[in-house]
N, C-alpha and C positions, 0 to 999 in steps of 0.2 A: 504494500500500500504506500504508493507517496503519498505527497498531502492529504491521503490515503486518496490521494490526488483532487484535492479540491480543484473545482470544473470554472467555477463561476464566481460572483465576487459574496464577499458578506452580507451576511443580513442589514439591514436596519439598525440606527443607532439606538433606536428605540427597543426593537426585537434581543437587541446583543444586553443592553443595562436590564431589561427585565430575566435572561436570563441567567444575567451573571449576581445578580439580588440573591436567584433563588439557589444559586451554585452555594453549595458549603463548602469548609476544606476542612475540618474537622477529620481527626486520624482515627482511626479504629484499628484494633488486633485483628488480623485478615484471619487470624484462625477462630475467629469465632461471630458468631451470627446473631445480630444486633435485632432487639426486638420489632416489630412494624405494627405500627397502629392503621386496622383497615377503617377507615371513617364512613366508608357504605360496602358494610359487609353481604356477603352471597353465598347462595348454595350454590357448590361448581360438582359434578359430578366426574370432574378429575381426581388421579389416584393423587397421593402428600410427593411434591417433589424432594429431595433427600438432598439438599446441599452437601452434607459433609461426603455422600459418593462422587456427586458432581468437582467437587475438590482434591478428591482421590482421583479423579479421571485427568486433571490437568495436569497433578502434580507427575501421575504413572507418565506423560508424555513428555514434560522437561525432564525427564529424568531420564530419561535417552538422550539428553543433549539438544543444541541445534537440530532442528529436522531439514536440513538443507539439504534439496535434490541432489544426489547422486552420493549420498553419503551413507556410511554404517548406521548413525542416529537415523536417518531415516528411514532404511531398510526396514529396519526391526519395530520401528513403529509403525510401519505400513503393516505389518503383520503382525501387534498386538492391535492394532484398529480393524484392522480384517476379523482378527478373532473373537473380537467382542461384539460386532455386530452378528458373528455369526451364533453368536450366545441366545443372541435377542431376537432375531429378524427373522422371518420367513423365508428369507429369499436373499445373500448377499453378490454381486457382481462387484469385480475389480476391474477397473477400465484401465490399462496399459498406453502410456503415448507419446511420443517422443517428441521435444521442442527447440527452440530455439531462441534464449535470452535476446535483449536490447545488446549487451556484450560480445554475440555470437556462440554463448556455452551451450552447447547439447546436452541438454536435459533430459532424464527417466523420469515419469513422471506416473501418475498412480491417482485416480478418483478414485474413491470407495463408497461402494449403493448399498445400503442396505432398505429391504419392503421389508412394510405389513401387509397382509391384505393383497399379495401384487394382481389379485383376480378383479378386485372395485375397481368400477369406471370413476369414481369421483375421488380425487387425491388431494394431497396435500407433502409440497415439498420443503422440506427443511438443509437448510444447509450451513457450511462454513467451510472455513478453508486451516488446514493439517499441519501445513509445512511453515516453516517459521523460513524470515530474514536471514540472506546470508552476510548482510554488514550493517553493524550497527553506526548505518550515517548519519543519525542524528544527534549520538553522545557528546556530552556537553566539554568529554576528553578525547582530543582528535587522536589520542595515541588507541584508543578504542574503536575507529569509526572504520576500521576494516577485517573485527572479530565477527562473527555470527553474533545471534541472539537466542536465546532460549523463546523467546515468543509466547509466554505462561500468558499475556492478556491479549495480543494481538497474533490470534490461531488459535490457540488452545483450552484458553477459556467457552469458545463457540463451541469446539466439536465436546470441552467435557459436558458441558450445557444435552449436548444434543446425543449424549451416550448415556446420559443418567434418564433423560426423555426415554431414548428404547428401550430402557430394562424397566423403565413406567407404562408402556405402553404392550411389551409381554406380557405383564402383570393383570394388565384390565385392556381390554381391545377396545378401540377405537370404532365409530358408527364409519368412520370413511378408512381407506390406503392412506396408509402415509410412505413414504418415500425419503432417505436421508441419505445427504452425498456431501463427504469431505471432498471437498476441491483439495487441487493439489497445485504447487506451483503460483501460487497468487500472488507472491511475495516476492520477485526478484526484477521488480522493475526498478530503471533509471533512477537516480537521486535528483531531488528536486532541480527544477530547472532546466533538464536534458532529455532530447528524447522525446518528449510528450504529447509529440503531435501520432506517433505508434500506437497498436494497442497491444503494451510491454507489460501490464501489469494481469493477472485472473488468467493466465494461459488454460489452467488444467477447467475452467471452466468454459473459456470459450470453446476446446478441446468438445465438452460436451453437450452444449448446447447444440453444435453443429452434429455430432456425434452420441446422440441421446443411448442410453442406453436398453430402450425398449422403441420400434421405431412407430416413428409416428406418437411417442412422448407426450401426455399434456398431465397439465394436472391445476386443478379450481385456481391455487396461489400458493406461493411460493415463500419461506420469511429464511431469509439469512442471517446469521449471528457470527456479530464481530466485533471485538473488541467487549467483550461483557460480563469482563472479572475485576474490573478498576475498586476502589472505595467509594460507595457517594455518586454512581456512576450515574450522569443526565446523556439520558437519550433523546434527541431532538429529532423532530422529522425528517430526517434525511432528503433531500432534494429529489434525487433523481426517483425514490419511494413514493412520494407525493406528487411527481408528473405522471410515471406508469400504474400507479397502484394506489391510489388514492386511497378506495373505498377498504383496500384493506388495511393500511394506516389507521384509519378511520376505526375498524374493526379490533385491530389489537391496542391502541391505544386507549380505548373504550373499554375494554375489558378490565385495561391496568389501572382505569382509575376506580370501574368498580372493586376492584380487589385491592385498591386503598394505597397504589402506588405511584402516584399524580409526581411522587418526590424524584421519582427517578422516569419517570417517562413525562418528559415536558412538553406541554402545550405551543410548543413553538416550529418554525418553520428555522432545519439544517440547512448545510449547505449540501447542495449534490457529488457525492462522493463517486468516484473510481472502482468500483468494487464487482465480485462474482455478480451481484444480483445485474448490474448495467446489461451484460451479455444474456442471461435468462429472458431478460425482458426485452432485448435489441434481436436476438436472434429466436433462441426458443418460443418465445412470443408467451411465455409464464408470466401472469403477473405477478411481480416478487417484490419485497421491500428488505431495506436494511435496518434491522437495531444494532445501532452503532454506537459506541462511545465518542462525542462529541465536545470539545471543551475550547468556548471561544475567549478565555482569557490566557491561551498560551500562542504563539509565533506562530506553533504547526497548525492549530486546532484540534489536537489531540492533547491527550495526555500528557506530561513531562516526559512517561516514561517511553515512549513511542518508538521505535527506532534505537532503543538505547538497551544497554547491558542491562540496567535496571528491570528491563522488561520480562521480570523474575517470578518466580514462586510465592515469594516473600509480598508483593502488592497485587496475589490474587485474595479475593475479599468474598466470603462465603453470600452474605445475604446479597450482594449483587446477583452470584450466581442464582439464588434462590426466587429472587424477585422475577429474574430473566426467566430463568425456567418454569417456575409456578405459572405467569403468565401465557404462556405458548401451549402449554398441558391446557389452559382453559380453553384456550380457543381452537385446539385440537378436540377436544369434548364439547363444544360445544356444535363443532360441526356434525351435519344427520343425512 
């Protein structure tokens, strides 16, 4: 993700001070799960999302290291991500595909599908992306800015999000298919400022959009998760969410304030991000949105830790995952 490539310019000076009011920065022990008051509480007929597994899932994937293409760390986490979904899923396919960086490096590269249900006409797809950054070009120490990153909140907080979802969703079946695919390769595009007019960043997902893995592919909508293990995390309407996907915006942000989560999913208009969902929705024709961690009181609009070493274990934050994932389990059961 550059700017995780912001597209277009900032919001509003007005839209930017109202959300930077409601931003906190208040620290919290990332190892434990900070209580949430729902102020319009609901019956949701979703199973209990389990943060502390969802936390176990991130931390089993930095703990292979860097997962940069063409590496040991990755190998072997392509094949405890294989094997987990094949724990959970009906149905797993591995999509194999070979690319080629903004740099010229030939990539191995690896989607991983896991169904429910893969016989329902009516679906619903989940997704995120696996592989972590292989230079930390944003660290604040340039003698850093040409190590990998372990990627604990940008990649791996998504897929642990969406492996604690499939072992909820073994448990108690869903009225619709669901569908869940790590992209691969989404992270190895140009550093800010170079490049950008290419499309270097989401390889493993353009990869599939054009290369679906069931043909002729559709499915209702589409939610992507990234970056959704920060502290305190504001999720803002992502842009390009809000041009192709409105209503599902609409939809899942609706849900989050029923279930009392207004503090982390903000009433505001993002900026249009670079990310897997663009290509779902440019090419596959899925409508898809992004919950993205968004923060317009830094340089990049992400995080501090973005791009950087820091981008560790240690500032993955359980109740973000908890809020992210509760959320999606609703709107996953909610669908008939």
């Amino acid at each position: 993700m550059n700017i995780k490539h912001n597209i277009i310019t900032l919001p509003t000076f007005i839209t930017f001070a109202a959300a930077f009011i409601l931003f906190t920065l208040s620290c919290n022990d990332s190892k434990k799960t900070k209580s949430i008051t729902k102020e319009a509480p609901i019956t949701i007929s979703a199973p209990n999302f389990d943060p502390d597994s969802a936390f176990y899932f991130v931390k089993a994937q930095t703990d292979f290291g860097p997962r940069v293409p063409n590496t040991e760390a990755h190998r072997r986490c392509a094949q405890f991500l294989q094997n987990k979904l094949e724990e959970y899923c009906d149905k797993v396919i591995v999509q194999p595909f070979i690319t080629h960086t903004f740099d010229g490096t030939k990539i191995n590269g690896k989607n991983i599908i896991g169904s429910f249900f893969p016989e329902k006409q009516k679906r619903i797809l989940l997704a995120a992306h696996w592989d972590s950054r292989h230079v930390a070009d944003n660290d604040p120490d340039p003698a850093n800015r040409d190590k990998p990153i372990d990627g604990a909140n940008d990649g791996a907080s998504g897929v642990g999000v969406l492996l604690e979802i499939a072992r909820q969703l073994k448990e108690k079946n869903p009225e619709v298919g669901v569908d869940i695919i790590f992209f691969d390769a989404e992270d190895w595009g140009p550093p800010h400022g170079q490049n950008e007019d290419g499309d270097w960043w989401c390889l493993g997902a353009q990869h599939w959009a054009r290369n679906p893995h069931v043909a002729n592919y559709k499915a209702h909508f589409g939610i992507l998760l990234d970056m959704v293990g920060a502290p305190n995390a504001k999720f803002l309407q992502e842009g390009l969410s809000r041009r192709y996907a409105s209503q599902i915006v609409s939809k899942v942000w609706t849900k989050a304030y029923q279930l009392g989560y207004k503090d982390y999913f903000l009433n505001f208009a993002g900026n249009p991000i670079t990310d897997d969902h663009l290509y779902v929705n440019k090419i596959a024709k899925i409508p898809m949105i992004n919950i993205i961690h968004q923060d317009h009181t830094t340089r990049t609009g992400f995080v501090p830790t973005w791009h950087t070493l820091q981008d560790n274990i240690a500032n993955i934050d359980k109740t973000t995952l908890y809020v992210v994932g509760t959320t999606v389990l609703a709107v996953i059961y909610d669908e008939q």
